[in-house]
N, C-alpha and C positions, 0 to 999 in steps of 0.2 A: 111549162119550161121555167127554170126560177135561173133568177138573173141575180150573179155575183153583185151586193150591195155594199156600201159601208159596214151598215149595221151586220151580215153575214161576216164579213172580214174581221167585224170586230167580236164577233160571236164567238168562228172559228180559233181565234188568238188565244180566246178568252180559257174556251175548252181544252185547246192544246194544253195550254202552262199550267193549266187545272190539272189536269192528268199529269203530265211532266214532273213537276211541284212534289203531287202525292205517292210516285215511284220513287224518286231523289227521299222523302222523308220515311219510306219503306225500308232505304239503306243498301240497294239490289240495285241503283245506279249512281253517278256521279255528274250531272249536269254543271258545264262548266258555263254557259250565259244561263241567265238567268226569264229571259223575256224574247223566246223565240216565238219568229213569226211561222204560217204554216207555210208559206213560202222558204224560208231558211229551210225550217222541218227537213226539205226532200234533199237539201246539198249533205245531210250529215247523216253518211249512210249507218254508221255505226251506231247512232240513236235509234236508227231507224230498225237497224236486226233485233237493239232490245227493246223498241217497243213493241215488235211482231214477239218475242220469245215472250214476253209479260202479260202481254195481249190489250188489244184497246177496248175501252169501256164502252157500252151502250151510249154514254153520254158526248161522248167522241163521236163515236159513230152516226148519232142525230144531226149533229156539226155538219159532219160532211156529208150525206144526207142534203142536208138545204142547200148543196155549195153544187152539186153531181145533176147529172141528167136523167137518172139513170131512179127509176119508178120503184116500189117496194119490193115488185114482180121479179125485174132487171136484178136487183140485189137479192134474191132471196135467190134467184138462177144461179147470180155469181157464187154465191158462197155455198150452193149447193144444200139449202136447206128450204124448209117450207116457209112458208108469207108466215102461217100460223103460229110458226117458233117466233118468228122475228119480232112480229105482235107482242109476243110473253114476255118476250127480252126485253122488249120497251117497258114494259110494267114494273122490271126488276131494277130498281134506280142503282143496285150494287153489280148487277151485269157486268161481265167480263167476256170477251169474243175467246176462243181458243185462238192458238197461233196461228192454226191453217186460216181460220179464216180471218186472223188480223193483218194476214201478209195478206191475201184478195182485198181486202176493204182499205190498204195502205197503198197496193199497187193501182185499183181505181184512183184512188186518190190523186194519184201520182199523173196519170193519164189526163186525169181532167184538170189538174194545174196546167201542167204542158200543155195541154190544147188550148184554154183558155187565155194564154199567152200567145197563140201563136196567129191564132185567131182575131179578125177586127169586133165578130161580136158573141155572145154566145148560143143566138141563133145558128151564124154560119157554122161555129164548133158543131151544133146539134145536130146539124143539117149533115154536117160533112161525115159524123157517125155513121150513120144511117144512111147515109150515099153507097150503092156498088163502089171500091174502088179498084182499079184496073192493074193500081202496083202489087193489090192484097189480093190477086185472082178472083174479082169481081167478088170478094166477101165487102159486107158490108164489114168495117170497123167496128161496132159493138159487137158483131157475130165472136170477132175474133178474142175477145177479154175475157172471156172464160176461163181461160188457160194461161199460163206466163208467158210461156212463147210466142201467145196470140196479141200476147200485151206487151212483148219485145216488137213485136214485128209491125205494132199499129205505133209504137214509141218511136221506133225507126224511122216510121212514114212522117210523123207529125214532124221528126228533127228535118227531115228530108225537105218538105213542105217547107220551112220556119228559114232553111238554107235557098229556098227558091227551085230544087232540084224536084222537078217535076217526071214521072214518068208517065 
């Protein structure tokens, strides 16, 4: 399990504006703050459709990666490819995700901000994944991320949770 640190926060920061930075001097965006955090990241949806349509780099993706719950196995399910690609990607320091799968690896992302906020540790987030839940018809929550809608409807549960509104 790896536990959201300093040094990850300042990792992820680090990576984001990296990437961010080298799209804005491609000329193919216009970034108006200059030193976003990954937390900001998720409030500005419109960064967020061009950096799925751009697609996020390997070196991104290692970021978030250290930040997630979610094993090389977990991630290679999500994106629907094999561990063995993922391995190669890694090697490729110029690696680029296609869209499809930078919006999977943005919408994770997204999940485990929001839970790890709503959450006291990220034990009980982890835990709580991988619990049957009985508002998600006894799926477990990671079962349900595969898909958007499965990732609308575990997003729903955590605001639900986060509002006190238990089912």
């Amino acid at each position: 399990m790896v536990e959201l640190t300093e040094n990850n926060d300042v990792q992820i920061n680090k990576a984001l504006n990296a990437y961010l930075k080298k799209i804005e001097q491609s000329g193919k965006i216009r970034i108006h703050s200059k030193n976003i955090t990954y937390k900001k990241f998720f409030t500005d949806r419109m960064l967020i459709v061009k950096s799925i349509r751009l697609g996020i780099p390997y070196s991104l993706f290692k970021e978030i990666i250290n930040i997630t719950p979610f094993t090389e196995s977990d991630w290679a399910g999500f994106l629907d490819i094999s561990t063995k690609s993922l391995q190669r990607y890694k090697k490729d320091s110029e690696f680029v995700f296609k869209p499809i799968h930078s919006e999977k690896i943005i919408e994770l992302a997204e999940v485990t901000n929001l839970g790890k906020d709503i959450f006291d540790s990220n034990e009980q987030f982890y835990s709580w994944l991988n619990a049957p839940s009985l508002a998600l018809g006894n799926l477990k929550p990671i079962e349900l991320l595969k898909d958007s809608y499965g990732k609308e409807m575990v997003m729903n549960e955590l605001n639900r949770i986060d509002q006190g509104i238990f089912v």
